[in-house]
Backbone bond lengths (Angstrom), bond angles and torsions (degrees), N, CA, C in turn:
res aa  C-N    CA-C-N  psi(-1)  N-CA   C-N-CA  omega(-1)  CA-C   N-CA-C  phi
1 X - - - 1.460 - - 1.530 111.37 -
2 X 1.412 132.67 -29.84 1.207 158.50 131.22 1.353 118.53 -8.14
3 X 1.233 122.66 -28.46 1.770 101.75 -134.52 1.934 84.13 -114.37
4 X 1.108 116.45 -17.90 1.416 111.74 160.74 1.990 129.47 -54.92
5 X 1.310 95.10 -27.89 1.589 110.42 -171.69 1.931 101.62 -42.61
6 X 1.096 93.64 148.66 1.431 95.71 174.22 1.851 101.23 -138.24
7 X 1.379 131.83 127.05 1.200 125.56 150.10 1.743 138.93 -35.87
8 X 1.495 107.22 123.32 1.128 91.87 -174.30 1.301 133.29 -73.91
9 X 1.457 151.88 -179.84 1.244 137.43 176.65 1.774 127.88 -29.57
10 X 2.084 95.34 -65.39 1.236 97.91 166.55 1.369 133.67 -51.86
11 X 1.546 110.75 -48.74 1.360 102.71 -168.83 1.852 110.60 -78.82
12 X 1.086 101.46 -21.72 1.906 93.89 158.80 1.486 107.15 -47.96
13 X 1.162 131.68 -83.56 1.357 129.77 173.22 0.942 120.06 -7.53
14 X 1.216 113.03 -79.70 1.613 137.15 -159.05 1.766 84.84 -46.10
15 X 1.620 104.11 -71.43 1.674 109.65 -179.99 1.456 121.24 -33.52
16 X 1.507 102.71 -42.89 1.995 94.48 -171.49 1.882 96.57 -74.90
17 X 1.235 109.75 -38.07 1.543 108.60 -172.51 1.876 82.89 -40.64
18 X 1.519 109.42 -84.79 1.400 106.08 -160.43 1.471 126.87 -44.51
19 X 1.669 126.92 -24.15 1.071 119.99 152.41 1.661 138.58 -51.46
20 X 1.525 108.16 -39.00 1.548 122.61 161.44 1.467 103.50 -55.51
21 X 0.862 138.91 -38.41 1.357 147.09 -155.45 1.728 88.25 -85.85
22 X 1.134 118.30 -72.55 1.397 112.03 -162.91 1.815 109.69 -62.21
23 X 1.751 111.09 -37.12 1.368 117.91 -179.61 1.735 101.96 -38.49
24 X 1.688 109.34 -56.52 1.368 109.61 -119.98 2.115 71.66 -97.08
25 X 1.311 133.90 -22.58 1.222 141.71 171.89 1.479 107.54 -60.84
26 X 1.239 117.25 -83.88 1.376 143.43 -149.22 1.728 107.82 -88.09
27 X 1.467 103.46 -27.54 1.958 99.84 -175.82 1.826 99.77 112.15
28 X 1.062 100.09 -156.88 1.621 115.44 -160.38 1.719 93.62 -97.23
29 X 1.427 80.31 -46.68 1.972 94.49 -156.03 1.429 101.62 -60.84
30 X 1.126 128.39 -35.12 1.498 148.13 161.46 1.826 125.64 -37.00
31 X 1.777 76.10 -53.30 1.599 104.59 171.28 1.519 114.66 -48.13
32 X 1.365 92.73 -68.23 1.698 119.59 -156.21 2.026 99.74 -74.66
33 X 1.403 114.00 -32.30 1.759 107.81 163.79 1.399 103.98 -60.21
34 X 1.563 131.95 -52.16 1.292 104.90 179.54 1.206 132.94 -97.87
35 X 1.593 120.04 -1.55 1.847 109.57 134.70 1.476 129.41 -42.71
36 X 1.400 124.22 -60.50 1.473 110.29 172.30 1.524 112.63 -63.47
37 X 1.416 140.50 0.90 1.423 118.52 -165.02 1.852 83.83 -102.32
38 X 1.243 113.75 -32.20 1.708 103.50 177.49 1.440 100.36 -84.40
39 X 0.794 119.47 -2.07 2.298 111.41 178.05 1.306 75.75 -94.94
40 X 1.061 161.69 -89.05 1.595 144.17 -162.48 1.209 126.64 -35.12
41 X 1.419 128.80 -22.36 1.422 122.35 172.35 1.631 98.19 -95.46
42 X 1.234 133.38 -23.64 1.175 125.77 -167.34 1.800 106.77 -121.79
43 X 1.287 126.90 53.99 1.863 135.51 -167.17 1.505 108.76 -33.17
44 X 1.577 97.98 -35.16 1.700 111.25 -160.71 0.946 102.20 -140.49
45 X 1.355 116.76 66.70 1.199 135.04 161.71 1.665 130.72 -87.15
46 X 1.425 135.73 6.92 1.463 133.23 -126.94 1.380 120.87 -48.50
47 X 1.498 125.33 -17.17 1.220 124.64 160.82 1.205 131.77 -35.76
48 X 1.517 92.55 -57.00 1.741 137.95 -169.69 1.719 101.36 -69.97
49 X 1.080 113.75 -38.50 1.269 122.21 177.21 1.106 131.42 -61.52
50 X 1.620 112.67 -54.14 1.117 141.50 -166.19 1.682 102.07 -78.98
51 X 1.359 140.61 -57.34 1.496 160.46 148.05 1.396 112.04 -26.77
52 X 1.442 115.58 -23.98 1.567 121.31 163.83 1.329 101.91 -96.98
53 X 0.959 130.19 -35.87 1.310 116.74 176.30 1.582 123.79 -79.34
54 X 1.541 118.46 -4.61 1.468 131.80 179.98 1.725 103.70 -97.86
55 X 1.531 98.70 -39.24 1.257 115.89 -178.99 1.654 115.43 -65.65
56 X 1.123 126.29 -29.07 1.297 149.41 -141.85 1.773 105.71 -108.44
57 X 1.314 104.60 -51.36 1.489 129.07 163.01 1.278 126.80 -74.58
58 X 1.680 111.83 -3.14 1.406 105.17 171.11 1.465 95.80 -99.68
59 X 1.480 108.55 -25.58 1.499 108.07 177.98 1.023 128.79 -53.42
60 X 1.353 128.51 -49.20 1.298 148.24 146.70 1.601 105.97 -4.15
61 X 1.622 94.60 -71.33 1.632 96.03 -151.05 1.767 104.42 -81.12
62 X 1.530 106.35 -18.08 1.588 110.86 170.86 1.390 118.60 -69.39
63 X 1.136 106.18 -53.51 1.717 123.75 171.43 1.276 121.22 -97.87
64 X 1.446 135.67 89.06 1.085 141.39 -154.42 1.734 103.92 -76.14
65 X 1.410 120.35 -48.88 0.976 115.03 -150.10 1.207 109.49 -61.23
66 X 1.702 109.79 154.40 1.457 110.35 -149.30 1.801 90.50 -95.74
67 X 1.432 110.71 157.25 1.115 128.77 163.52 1.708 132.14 -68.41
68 X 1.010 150.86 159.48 1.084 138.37 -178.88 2.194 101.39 -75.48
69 X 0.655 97.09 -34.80 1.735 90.56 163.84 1.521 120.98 -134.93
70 X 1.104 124.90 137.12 1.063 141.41 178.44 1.155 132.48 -35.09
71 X 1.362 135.89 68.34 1.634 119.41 -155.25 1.473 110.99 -72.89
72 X 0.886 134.47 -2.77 1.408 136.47 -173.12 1.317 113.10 -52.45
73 X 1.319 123.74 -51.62 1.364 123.80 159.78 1.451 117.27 -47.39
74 X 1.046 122.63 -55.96 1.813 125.09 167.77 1.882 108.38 -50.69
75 X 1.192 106.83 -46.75 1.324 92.47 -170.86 1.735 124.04 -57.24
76 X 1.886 101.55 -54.30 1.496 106.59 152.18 1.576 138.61 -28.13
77 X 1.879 102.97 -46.47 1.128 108.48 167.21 1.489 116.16 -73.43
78 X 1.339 135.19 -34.07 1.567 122.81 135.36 1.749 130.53 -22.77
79 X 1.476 103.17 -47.30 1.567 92.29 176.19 1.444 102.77 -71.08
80 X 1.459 128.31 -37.61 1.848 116.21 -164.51 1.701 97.96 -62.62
81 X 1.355 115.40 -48.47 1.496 123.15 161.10 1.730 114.49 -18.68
82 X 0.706 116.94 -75.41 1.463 130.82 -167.80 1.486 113.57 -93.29
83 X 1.368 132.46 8.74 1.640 148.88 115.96 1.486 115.71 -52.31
84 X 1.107 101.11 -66.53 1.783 96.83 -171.18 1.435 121.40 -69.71
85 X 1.281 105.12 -31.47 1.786 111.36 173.38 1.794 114.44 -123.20
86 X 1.511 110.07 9.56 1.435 92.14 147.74 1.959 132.96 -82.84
87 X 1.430 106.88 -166.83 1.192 97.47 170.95 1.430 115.33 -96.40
88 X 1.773 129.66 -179.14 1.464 111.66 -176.35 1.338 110.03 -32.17
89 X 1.286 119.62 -68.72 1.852 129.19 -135.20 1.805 78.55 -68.85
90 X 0.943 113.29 -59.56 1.748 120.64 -169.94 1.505 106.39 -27.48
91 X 1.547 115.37 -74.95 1.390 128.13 178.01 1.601 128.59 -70.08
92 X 1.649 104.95 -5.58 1.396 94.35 153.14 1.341 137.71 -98.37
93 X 1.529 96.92 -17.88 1.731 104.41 152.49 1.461 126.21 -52.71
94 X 2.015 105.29 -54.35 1.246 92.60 168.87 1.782 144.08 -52.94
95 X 2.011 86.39 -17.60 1.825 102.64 -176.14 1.451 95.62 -66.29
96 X 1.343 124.87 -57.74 1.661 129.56 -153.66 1.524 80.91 -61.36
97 X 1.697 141.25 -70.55 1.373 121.81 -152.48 1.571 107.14 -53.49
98 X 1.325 138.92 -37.99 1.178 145.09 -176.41 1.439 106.79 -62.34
99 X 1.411 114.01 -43.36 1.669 108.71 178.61 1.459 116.52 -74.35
100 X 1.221 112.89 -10.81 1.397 123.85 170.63 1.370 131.33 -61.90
101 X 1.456 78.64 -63.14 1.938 110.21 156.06 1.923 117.62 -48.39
102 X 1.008 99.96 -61.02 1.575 103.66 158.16 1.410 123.51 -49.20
103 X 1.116 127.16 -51.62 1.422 127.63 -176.29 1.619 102.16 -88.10
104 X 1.151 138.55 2.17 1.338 142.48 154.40 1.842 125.34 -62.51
105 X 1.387 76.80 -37.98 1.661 102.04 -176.57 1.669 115.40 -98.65
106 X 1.221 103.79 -18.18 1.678 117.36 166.27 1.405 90.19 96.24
107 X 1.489 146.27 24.78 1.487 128.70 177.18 1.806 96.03 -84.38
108 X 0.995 110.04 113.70 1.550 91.63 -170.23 1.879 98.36 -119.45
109 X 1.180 100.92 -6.89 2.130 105.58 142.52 1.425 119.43 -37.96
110 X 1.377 86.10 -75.53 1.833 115.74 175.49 1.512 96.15 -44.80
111 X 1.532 135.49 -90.38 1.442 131.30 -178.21 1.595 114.20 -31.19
112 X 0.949 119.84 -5.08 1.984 114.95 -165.10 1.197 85.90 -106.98
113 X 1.547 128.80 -43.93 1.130 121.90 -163.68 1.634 114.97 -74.74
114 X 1.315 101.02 -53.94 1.308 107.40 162.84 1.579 138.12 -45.47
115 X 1.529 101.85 -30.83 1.852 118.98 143.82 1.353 112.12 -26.46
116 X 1.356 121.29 -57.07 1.760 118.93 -136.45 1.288 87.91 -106.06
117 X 1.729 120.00 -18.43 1.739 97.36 160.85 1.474 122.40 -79.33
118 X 1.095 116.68 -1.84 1.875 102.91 169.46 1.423 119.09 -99.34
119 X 1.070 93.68 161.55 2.158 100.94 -158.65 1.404 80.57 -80.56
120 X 1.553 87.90 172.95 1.649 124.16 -178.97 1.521 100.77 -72.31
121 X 1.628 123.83 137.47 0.942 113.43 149.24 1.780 134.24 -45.30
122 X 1.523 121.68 134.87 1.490 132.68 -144.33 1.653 75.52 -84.59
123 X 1.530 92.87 154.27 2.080 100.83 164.69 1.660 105.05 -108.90
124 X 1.187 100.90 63.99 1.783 108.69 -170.37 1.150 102.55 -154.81
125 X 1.085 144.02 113.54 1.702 118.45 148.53 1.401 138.92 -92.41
126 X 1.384 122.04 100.84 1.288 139.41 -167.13 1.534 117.87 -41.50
127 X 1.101 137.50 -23.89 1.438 135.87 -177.04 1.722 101.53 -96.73
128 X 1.442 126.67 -18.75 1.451 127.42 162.49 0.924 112.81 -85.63
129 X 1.163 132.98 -14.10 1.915 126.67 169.82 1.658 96.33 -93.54
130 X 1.013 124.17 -41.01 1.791 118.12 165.00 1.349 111.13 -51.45
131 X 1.441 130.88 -53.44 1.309 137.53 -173.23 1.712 104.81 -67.50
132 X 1.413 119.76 -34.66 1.536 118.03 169.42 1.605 113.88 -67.25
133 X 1.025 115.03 -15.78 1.089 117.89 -166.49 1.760 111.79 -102.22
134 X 1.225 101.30 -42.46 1.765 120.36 169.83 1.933 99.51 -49.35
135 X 1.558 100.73 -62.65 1.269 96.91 -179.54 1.404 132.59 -61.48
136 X 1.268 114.55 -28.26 1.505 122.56 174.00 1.855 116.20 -68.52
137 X 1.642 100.09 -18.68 1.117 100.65 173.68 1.811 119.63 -99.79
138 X 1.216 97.91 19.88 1.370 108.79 171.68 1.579 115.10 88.45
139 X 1.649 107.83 2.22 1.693 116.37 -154.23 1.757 99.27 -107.73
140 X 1.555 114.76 68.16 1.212 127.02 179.76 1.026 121.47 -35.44
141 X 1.749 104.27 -51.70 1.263 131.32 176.86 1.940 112.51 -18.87
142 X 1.753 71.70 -88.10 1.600 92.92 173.16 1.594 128.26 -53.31
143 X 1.185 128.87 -28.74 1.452 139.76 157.35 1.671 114.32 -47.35
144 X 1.677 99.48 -34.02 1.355 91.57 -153.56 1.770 95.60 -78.73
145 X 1.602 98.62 -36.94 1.448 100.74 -161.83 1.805 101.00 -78.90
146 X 1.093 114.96 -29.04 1.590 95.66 161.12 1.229 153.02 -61.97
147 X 1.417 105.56 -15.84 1.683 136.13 -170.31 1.575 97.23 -92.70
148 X 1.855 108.23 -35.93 1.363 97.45 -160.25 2.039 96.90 -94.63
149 X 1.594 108.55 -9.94 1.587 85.05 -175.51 2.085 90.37 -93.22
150 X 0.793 121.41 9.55 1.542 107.74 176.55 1.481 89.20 -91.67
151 X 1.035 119.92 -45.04 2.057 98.09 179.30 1.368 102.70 -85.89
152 X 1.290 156.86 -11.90 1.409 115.47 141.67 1.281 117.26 -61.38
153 X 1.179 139.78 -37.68 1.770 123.13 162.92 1.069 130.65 -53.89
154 X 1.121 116.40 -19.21 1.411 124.85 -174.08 1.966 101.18 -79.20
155 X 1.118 88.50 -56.16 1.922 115.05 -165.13 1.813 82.47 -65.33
156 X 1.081 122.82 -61.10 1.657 118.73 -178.37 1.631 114.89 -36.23
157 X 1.736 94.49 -43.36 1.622 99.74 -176.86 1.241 128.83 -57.30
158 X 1.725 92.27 -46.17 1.654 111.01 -177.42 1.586 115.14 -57.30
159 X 1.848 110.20 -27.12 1.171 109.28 174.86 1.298 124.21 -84.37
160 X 1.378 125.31 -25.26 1.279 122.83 166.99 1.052 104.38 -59.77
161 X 1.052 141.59 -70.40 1.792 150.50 159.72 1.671 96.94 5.98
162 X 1.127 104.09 -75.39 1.622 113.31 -172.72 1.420 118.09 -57.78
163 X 1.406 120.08 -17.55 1.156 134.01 -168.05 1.690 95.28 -98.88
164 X 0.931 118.68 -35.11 1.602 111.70 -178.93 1.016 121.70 -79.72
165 X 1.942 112.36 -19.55 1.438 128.98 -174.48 2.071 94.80 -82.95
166 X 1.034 98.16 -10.55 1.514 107.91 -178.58 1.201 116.87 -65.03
167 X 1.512 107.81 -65.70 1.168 135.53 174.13 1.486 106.07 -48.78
168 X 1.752 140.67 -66.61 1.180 164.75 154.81 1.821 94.62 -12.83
169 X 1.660 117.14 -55.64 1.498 102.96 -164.02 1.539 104.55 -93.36
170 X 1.044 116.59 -24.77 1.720 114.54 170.26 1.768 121.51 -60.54
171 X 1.514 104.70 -29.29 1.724 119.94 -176.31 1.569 84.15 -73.75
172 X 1.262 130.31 -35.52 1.606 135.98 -146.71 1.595 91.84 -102.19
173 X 1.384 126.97 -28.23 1.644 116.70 -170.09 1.353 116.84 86.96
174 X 1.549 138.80 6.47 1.066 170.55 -93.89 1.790 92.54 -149.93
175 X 0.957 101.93 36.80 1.815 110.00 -179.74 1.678 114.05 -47.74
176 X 1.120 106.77 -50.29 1.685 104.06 179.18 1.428 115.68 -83.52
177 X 1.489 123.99 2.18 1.206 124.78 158.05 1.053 129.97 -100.47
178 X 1.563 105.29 -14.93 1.377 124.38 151.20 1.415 107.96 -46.47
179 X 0.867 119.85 -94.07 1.822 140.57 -169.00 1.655 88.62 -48.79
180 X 1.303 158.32 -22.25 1.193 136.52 158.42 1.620 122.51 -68.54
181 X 1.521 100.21 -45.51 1.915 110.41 177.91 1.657 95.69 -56.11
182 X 1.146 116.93 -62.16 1.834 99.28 176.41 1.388 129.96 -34.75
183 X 1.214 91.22 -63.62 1.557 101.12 -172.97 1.844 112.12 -58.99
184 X 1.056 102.83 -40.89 1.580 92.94 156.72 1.411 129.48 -95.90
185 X 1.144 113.76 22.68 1.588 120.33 167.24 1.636 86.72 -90.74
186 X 1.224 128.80 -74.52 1.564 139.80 -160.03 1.640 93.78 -52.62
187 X 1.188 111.84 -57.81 1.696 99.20 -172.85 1.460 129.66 -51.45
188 X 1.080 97.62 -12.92 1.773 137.66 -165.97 1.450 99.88 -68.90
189 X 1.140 102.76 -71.10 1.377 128.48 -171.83 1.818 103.41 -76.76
190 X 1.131 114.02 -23.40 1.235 111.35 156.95 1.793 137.50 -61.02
191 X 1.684 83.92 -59.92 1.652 96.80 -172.79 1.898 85.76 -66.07
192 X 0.912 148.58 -80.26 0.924 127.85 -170.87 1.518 136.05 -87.07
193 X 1.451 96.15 62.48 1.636 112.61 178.20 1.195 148.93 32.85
194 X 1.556 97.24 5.34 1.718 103.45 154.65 1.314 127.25 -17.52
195 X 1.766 107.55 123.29 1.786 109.41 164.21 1.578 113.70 -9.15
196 X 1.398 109.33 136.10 1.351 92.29 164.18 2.030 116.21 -71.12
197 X 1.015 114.80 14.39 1.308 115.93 179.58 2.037 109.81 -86.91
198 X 1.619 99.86 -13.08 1.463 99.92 -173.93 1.431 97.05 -104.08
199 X 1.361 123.50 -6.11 1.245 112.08 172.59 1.864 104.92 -100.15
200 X 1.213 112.14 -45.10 1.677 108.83 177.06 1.085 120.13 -53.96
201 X 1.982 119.08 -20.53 1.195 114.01 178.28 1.456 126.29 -96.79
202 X 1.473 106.08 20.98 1.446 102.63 -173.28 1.602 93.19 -100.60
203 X 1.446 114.83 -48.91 1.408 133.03 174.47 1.784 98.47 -41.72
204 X 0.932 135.80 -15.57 1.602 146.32 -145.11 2.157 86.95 -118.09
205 X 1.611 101.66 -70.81 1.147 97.69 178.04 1.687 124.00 -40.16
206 X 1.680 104.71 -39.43 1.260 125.52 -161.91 1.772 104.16 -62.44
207 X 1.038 103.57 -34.57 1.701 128.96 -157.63 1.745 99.45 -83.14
208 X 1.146 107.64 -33.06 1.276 118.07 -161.62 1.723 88.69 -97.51
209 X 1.101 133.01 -65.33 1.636 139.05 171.31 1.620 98.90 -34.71
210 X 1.250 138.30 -34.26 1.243 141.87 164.02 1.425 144.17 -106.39
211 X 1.730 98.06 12.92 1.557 114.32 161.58 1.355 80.98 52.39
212 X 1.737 150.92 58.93 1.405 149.17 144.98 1.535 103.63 -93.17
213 X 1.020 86.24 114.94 1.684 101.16 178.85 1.578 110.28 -84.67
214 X 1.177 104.43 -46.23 1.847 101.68 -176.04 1.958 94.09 -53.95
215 X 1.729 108.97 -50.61 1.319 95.53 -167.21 1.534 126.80 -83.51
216 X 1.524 105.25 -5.54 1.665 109.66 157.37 1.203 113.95 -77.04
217 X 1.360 137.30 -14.96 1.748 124.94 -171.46 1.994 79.72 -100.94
218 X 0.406 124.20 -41.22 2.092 120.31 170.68 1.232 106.51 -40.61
219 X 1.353 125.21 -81.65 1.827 137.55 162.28 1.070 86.98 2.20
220 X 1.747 101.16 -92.80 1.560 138.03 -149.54 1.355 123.41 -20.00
221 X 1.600 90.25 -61.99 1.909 119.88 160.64 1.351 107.07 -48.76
222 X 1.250 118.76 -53.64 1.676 110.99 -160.08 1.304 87.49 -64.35
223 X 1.441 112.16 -75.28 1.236 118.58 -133.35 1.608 102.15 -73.86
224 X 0.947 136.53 -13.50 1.660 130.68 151.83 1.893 120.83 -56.25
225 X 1.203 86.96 -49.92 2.280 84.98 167.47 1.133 97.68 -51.01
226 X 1.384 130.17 -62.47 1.458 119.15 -126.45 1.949 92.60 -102.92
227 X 1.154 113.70 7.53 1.647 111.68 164.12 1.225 103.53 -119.73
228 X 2.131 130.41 11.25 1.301 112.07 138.97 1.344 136.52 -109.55
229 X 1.790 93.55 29.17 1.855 98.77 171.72 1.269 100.36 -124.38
230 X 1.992 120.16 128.53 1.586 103.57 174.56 1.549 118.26 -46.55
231 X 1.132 117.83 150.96 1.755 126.50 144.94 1.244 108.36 -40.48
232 X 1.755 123.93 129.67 1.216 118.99 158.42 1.762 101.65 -60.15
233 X 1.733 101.48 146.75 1.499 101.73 146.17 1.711 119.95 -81.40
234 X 1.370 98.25 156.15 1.278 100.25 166.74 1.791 112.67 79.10
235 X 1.178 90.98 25.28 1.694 111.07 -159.00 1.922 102.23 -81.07
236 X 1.014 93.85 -32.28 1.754 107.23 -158.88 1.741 111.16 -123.83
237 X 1.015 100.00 143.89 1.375 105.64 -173.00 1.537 122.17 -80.46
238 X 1.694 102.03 0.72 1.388 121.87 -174.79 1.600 100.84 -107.96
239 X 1.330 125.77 -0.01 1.640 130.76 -176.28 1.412 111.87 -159.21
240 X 2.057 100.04 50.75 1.429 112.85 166.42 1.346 111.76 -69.36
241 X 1.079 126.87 -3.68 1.733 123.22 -162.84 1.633 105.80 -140.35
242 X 1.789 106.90 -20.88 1.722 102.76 -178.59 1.444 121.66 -81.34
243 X 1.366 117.48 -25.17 1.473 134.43 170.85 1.327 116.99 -77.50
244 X 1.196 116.30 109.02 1.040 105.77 168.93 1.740 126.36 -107.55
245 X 1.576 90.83 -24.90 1.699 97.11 178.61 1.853 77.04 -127.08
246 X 1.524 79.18 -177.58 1.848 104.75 171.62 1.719 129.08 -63.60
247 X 1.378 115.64 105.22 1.458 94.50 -169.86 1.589 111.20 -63.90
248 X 1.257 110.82 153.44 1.784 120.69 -175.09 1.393 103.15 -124.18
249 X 1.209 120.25 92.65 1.862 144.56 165.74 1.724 81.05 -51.82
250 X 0.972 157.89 -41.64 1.657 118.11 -142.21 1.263 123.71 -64.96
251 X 1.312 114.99 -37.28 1.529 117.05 165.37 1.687 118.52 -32.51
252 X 1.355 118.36 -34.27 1.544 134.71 -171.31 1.500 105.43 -88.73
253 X 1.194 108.87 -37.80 1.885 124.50 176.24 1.316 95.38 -51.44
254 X 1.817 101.78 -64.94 1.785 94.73 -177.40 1.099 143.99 -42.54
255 X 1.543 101.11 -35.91 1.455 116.92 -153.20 2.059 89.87 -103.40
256 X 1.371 118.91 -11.05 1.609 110.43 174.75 1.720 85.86 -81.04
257 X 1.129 119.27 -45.64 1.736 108.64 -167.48 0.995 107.18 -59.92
258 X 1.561 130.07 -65.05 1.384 113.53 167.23 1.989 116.01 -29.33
259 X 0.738 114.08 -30.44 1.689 110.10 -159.46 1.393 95.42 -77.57
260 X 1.488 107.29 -54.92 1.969 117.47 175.70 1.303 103.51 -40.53
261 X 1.550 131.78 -55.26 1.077 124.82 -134.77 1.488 96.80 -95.70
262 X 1.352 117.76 -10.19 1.436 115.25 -171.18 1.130 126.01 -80.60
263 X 1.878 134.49 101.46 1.451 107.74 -154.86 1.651 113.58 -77.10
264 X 1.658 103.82 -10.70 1.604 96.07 -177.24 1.724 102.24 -70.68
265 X 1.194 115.95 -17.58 1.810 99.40 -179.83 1.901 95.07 -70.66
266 X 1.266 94.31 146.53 1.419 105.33 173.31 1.688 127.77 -92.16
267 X 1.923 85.63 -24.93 1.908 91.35 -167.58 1.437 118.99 -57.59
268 X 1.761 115.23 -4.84 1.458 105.39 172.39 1.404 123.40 -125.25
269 X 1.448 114.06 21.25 1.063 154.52 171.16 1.787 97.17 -37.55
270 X 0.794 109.58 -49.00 1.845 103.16 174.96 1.207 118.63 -76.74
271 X 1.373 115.55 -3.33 0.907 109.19 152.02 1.926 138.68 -128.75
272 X 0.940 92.15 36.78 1.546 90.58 -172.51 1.413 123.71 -98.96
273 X 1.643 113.13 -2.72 0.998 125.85 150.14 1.545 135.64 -79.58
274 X 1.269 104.97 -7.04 1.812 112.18 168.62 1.399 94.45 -102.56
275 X 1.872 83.98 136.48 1.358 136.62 178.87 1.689 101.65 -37.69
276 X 1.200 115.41 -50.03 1.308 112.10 -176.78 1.626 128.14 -72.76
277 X 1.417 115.49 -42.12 1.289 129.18 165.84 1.413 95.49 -46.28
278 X 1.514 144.27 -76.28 1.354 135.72 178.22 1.587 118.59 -42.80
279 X 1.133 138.64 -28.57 1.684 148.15 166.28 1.265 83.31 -54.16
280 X 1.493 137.64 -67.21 1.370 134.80 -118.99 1.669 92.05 -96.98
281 X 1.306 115.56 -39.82 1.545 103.64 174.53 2.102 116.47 -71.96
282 X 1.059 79.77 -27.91 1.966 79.63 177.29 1.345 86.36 -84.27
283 X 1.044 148.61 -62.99 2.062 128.57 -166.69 1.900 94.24 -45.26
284 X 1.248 110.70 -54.80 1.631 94.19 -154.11 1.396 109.36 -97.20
285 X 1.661 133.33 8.84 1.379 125.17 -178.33 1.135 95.40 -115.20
């Protein structure tokens, strides 16, 4: 009679707070005993599901050390979890992490299929009819910060966009379209004031698309300072209302050091034999 219950807003929270807490304390293995002991009081939960499985996967990449078994398989089976018994928005997040997972592994059946379960993009956008509505009720406040995180998502998109078109002209040899998709990926992130981490990291991508070593140990530098000082809030005239405290990159610091330091990752593989790339991981780990 039980197995319908779903957690309410707060006490999800409250729960993932205490899971971060135990991940980033206790390890993974720690983690993942008290994810399944709350997926047991709650079977059909998809919220609950899905938040362990986001929660679970950041752990991973924060806290490397490996567990005595692999949860990775459990976690996935968390996303089918939180597809089948979340609500729309719930289970199409969980679809995209699953198609991810698929196209990681090269099942690219599995990814097609997983395509045709997510809805059509809506011809509405829901946080501008909220923001019309905030404002009509006199609640600026709230208008402001909704208007302004849909154009950082939006402006984020356009740059991934550019970043994939990156990837697309370098596989192709496409050198002078190369060196154009950058330069307006970075400007991008300029004119509208992106972290300096979304602009150092395209210059970073760029370096790496061209095995440039002078301009990956450049990146490297930048883009490590500027993901170990928070973001002022209130910095930009495009996130007068979205900032409220200081953003804190370190979580991302960690998880690029982990990436440097890993020799099975390959993407920095051109460089791990110059003298300097090795300085640069003993200065910052």
């Amino acid at each position: 009679m039980a197995f319908d219950r779903v957690m309410d807003r707060q006490a999800l929270s409250d729960f993932l707070t205490k899971l971060s807490t135990t991940l980033a304390g206790q390890g993974v293995e720690a983690g993942v005993t008290l994810a399944r002991a709350q997926l047991r009081q709650y079977p059909r939960d998809g919220a609950l599901a899905l938040n362990l499985a986001l929660c679970l996967t950041g752990g991973l990449l924060l806290h490397p050390a490996a567990p005595a078994e692999d949860p990775g398989p459990w976690i996935e089976d968390l996303c089918r979890q939180a597809a089948r018994w979340g609500d729309p928005a719930t289970a199409a997040q969980a679809n995209v992490l699953l198609f991810d997972k698929a196209m990681d592994r090269g099942d690219h059946a599995q990814a097609a299929e997983l395509l045709e379960e997510l809805p059509p993009q809506p011809l509405y956008s829901k946080p501008q009819l909220q923001a019309r509505l905030a404002q009509a009720r006199g609640d600026r406040g709230k208008a402001g910060e909704l208007l302004e995180g849909q154009l950082l998502q939006e402006v984020s998109a356009v740059q991934a966009t550019l970043l994939s078109l990156m990837d697309l002209a370098a596989q192709e040899g496409r050198q002078e379209d190369l060196t154009l998709l950058a330069q307006r990926a970075g400007a991008l992130g300029e004119d509208f004031d992106l972290s300096p981490y979304a602009v150092w990291s395209v210059r970073l991508q760029l370096a790496c698309l061209r095995a440039d070593r002078e301009g990956g140990i450049t990146a490297l530098e930048h883009l490590l300072s500027a993901l170990e000082t928070p973001w002022p809030a209130g910095s930009s005239p495009f996130r007068r209302y979205l900032d409220r405290e200081p953003l804190d990159f370190s979580s991302l610091r960690t998880v690029l050091l982990g990436t440097l330091a890993d020799p099975a990752d390959d993407t920095f593989a051109f460089l791990r034999d110059d003298p300097r790339f090795q300085a640069l991981l003993e200065r910052e780990t």
